[in-house]
Structure formats: C-alpha cells, structure tokens
C-alpha positions in Angstrom: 0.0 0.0 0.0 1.3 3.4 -0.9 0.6 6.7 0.8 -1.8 7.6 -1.9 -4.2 5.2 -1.3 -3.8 5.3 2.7 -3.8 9.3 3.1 -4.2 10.9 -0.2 -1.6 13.5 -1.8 0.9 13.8 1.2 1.3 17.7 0.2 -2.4 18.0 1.0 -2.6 15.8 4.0 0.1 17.9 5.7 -1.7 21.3 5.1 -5.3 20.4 5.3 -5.4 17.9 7.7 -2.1 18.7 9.6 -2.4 22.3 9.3 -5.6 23.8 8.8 -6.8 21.3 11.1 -4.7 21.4 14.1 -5.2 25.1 14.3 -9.1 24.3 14.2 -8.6 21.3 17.0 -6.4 23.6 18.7 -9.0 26.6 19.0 -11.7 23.9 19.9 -9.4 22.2 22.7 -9.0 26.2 24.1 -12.0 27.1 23.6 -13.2 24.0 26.1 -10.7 24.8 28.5 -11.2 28.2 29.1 -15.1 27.1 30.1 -14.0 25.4 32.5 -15.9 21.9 30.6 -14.6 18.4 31.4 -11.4 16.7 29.2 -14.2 13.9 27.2 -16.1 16.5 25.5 -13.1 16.6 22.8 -14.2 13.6 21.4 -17.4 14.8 20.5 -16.0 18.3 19.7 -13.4 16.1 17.6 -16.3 14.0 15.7 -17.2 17.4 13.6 -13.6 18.6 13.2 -12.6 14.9 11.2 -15.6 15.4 9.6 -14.7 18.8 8.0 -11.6 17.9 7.2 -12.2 15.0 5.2 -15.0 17.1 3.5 -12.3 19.7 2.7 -9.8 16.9 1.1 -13.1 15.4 -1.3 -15.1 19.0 -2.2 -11.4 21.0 -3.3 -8.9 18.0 -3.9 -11.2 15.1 -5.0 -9.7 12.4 -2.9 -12.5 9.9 -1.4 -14.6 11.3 1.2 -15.2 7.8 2.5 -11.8 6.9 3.4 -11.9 5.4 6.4 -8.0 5.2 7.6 -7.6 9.2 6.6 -11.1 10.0 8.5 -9.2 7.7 11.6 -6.1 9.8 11.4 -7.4 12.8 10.9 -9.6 12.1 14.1 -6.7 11.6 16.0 -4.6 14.3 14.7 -7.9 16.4 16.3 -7.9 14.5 19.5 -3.7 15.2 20.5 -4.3 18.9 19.3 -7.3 19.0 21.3 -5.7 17.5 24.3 -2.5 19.7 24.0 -4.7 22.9 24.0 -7.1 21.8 26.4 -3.9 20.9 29.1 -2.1 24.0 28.5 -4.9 26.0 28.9 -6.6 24.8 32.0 -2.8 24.5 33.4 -2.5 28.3 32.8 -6.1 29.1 34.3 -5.5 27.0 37.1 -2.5 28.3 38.1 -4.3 31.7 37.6 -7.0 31.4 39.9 -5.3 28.7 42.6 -1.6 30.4 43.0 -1.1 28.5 46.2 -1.4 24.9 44.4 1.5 25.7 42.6 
C-alpha cells in the first residue's frame, strides 16, 4: 500500500489535515478549556472537526470522502491537538485562579 491510497496526496494531508486542522482542533481544545468543561467533551467536539476535514480533502482536492483510515487519522490528529490545547490551557487558568497549588 502506498501513501496515496492510505492518506491521499501527502502535500495536501500535511496542510489540510495537519495544518488547517490542528489550528481548528487547537481553538476547539481552548475554547473547552477556558469554560472550564470536562477533558471527554473533545471527542465529540473532535467528531465534527474529522468530519470537516475529510469534506475539505473530497469537495477542493477530489480524494474519497469515505476513506476510512484518513477519516481515523485525521480524528486523531484532532484528539492530541485537542488535548495539548485543552492541558495547556486549564494548566495556565488553574494556576491563575489557585496560585497557592503551585
């Protein structure tokens, strides 16, 4: 199996999915965080975000929008984003509002 038929055109992989999609996962894990809302609600936040970003490789690169490895990665691409914004975020509000924990 090559890359093309796991992931599509590398090139495109890296800045849709990579890219343009970590930033999105990245705003989504923040956004979570800075409500104060509990670490599992990325998985459903992260349902939508694979979602758009296997719509964006089939409508403006025509690679399969049923692909279900890609649609697996690029769900866990969102997840680790997620995760890395959500911890760094709460971390920073945390030690914000509790100075004496730290």
């Amino acid at each position: 199996m090559n890359a093309n038929f796991i992931i599509g055109d590398p090139r495109v992989f890296v800045g849709v999915t990579m890219i343009l999609g970590g930033l999105a996962s990245f705003a989504a894990g923040r956004a979570v965080a800075l409500t104060w809302r509990p670490l599992g609600l990325l998985a459903l936040y992260g349902l939508p975000l694979a979602f758009a970003m296997r719509f964006l490789h089939w409508s403006l690169f025509g690679e399969p929008l049923a692909a279900p490895f890609a649609a697996m990665v690029a769900y866990g691409w969102s997840l680790a984003v997620q995760g890395l914004a959500w911890r760094v975020t709460h971390g920073a509000l945390a030690r914000r509002q509790y100075p004496w924990l730290h």
